[in-house]
C-alpha positions in Angstrom: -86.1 -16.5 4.8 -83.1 -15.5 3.1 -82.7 -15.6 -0.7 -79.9 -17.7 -0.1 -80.5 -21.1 0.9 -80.2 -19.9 4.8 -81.1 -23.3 6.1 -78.3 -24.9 8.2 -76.3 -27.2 6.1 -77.4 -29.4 3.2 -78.5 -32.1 5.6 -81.5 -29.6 6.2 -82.5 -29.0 2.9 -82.0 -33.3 2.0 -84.3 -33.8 5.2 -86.7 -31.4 4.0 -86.6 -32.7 0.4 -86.9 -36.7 1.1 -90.3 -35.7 3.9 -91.3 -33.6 1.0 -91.9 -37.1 -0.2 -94.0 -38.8 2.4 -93.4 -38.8 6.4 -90.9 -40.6 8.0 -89.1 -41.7 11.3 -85.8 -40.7 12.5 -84.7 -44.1 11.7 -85.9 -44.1 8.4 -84.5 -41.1 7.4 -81.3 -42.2 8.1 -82.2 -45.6 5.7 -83.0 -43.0 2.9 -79.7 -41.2 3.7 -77.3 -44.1 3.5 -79.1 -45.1 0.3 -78.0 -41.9 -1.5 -74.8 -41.5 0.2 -73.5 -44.9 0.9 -73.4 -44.7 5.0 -76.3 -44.0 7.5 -75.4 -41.0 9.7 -75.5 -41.3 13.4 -78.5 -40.5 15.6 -76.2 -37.8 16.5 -76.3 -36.5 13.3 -79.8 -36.7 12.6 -82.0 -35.8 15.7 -80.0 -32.3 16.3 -81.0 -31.5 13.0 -84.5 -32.8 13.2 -85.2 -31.4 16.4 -84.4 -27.7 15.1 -86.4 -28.2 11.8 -88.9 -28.8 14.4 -88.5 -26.0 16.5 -88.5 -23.7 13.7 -91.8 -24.9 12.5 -91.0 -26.5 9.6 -92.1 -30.6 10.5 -94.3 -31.6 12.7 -94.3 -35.1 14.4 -97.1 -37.4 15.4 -97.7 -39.9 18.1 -95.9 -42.9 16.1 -93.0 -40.2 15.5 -92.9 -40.3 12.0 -91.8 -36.2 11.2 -93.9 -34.5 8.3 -93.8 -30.9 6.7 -95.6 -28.3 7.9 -97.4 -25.5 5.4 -94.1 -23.3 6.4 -91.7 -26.4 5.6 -93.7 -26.7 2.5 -92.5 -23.2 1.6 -89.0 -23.5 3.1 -88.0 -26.4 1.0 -89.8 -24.7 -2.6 -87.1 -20.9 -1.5 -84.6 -23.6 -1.2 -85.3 -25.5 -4.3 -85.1 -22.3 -6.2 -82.2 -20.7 -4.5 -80.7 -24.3 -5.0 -81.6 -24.1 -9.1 -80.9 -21.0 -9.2 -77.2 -21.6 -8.1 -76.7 -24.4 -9.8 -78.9 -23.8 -13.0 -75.9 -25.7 -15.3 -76.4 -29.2 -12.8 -77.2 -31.1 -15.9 -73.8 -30.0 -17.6 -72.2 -30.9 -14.0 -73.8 -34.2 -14.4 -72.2 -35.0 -17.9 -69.0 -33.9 -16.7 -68.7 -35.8 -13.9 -66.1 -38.8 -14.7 -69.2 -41.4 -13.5 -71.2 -40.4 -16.0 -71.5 -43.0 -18.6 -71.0 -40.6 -21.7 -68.1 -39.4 -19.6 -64.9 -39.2 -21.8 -62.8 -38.1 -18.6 -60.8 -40.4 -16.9 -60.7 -40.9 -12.8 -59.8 -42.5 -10.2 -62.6 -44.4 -9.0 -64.3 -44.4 -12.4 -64.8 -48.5 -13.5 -61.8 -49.3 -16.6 -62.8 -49.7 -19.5 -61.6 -53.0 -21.5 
């Protein structure tokens, strides 16, 4: 694979990550998705993507169609994570900057006042 993160789209490289974890179902994925980002994403969204992770070889799915990695998604998702770290080796700095942050001195808009 390319040295730079050539998986399609950052949904790829999440869905890779969270069955990195354990295996999961369609459905569930999208649970673990609107957990992180606050709205589930559509069927539409998620099978697409799911069904060409397949296709490549990266997950496999089983008769209760719960998806899984494969060996190849295994190594897929570790390129990725490195290509990932490796872009964004300062994350920890991004963190700290980031107006949410609780050491944060910035002020935003959707930051919580302070009283």
């Amino acid at each position: 694979m390319n040295k730079h993160c050539a998986m399609k789209g950052f949904l790829s490289f999440l869905i890779l990550w969270l069955l990195n974890k354990k295996s999961l179902t369609g459905a569930e994925i999208g649970l673990e998705l609107e957990k992180r980002k606050g709205h589930r994403p559509s069927p539409g969204t998620i099978y697409p993507v799911l069904k060409d992770l397949t296709k490549k070889g990266l997950l496999k799915i089983d008769i209760e169609k719960r998806y899984s990695l494969t060996k190849k998604g295994k190594q897929e998702l570790d390129n990725n994570i490195q290509s990932f770290l490796d872009t964004f080796w300062d994350v920890d700095e991004m963190r700290e900057h980031c107006c949410c942050h609780p050491n944060s001195d910035s002020n935003c808009s959707h930051k919580e006042p302070t009283t």
